[in-house]
C-alpha positions, 0 to 999 in steps of 0.5 A, spaced: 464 634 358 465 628 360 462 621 359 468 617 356 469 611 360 474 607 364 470 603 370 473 606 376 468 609 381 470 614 380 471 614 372 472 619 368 466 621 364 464 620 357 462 613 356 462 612 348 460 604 350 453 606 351 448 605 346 444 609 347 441 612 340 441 621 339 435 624 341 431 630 341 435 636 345 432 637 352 431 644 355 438 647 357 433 648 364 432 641 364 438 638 363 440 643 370 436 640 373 437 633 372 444 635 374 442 637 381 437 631 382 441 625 379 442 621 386 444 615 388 442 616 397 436 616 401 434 619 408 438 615 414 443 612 409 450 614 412 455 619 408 461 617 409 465 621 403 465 628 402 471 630 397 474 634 392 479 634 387 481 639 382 483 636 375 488 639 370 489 636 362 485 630 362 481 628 355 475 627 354 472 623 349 466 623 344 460 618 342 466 615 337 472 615 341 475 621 339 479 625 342 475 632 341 477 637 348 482 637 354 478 639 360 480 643 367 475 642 372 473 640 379 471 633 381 466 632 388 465 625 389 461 623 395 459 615 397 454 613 402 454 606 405 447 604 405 443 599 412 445 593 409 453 594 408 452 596 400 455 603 398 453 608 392 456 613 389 454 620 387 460 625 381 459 631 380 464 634 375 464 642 373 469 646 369 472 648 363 474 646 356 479 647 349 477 643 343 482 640 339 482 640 332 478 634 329 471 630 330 466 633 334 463 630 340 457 626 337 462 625 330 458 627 325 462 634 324 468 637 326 470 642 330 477 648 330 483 647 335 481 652 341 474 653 342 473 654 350 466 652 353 464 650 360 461 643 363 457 641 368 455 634 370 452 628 375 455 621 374 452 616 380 454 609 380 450 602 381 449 599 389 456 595 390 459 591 395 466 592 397 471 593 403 472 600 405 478 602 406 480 609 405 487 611 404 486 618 403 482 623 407 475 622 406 472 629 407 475 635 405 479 637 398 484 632 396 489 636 392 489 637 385 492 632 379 495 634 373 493 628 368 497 631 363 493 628 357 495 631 350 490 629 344 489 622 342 496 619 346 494 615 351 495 618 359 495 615 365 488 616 370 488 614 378 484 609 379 480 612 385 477 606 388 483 603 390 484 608 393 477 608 398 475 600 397 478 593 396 474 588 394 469 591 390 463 587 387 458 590 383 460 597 380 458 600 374 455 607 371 449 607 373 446 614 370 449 620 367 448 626 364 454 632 362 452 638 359 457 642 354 455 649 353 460 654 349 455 660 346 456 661 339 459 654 337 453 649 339 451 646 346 452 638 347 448 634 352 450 627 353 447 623 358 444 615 359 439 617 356 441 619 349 446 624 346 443 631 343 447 637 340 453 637 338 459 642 338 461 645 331 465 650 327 
């Protein structure tokens, strides 16, 4: 699913400015695991966002910056404020997505309209600095937003940190990594590590 930019902290995924070459596919029971252990926390840090949101009809984009999905899923965003004042934050994306018709999410084929698969993914930010100042609840599920993309036109995604932080300084994807799994038309792995895979047919 999901790395495709845009630098919010709570950026929807799929960063296709990452330069990482294609490696070898790890094995599905790795990339799980590195999905439940990619965290940006340690013991004593203070947690001081736990929500969710539920998102409909957003695109996700491939390596190239194509357009190949349109993707349902449930976001968890959780955000700890560390000893010295600085703040991290972990994503954890999990749903569904619909191809459309087009290049496939590593460009090196192509995919139909109307392949249906799953994805779950991490995504964990860098340490930054900011003023936190939530104007939203900080805990709990914070409602369902339809972004309403529809292919390569554009769409418009809020840009969560305004809505916990002021003044951030220093904020980035630190690392990532997404699995796409659609049974009989290929799994794709993307990852700050590199991009295996691919979806086809």
């Amino acid at each position: 699913m999901r790395v495709a930019i845009f630098l919010v902290l709570f950026f929807v995924i799929l960063l296709q400015t990452v330069n990482s070459m294609p490696s070898l596919a790890l094995p599905q029971f790795e990339v799980s695991q590195q999905i439940t252990q990619i965290k940006c926390h340690a013991i004593g840090e203070k947690e001081i966002v736990s929500v969710a949101e539920n998102i409909l009809n957003d695109n996700d984009s491939g390596i190239t910056g194509n357009t190949w999905a349109l993707d349902n899923y449930t976001k968890e965003i959780f955000i700890w404020q560390h000893q010295d004042g600085s703040f991290c934050a972990t994503m954890v994306y999990h749903g569904q997505f619909t191809t459309l018709e087009g290049k496939s999410p590593l460009g090196n084929s192509t995919i139909s309209n109307g392949i249906n698969g799953t994805f779950k993914g991490t995504l964990i930010t860098t340490i930054f600095n900011a003023t936190f100042s939530p104007k939203m609840s900080t805990n709990g599920t914070i409602g369902t937003f339809d972004y309403k993309c529809s292919g390569n036109v554009a769409c418009t995604k809020p840009n969560l940190i305004d809505q916990f932080f002021t003044n951030s300084l220093g904020l980035d994807i630190s690392r990532y990594v997404f699995l796409y799994h659609t049974g009989t038309h290929g799994i794709f792995q993307e990852s700050s590590n590199g991009h295996s895979g691919d979806i086809m047919g």
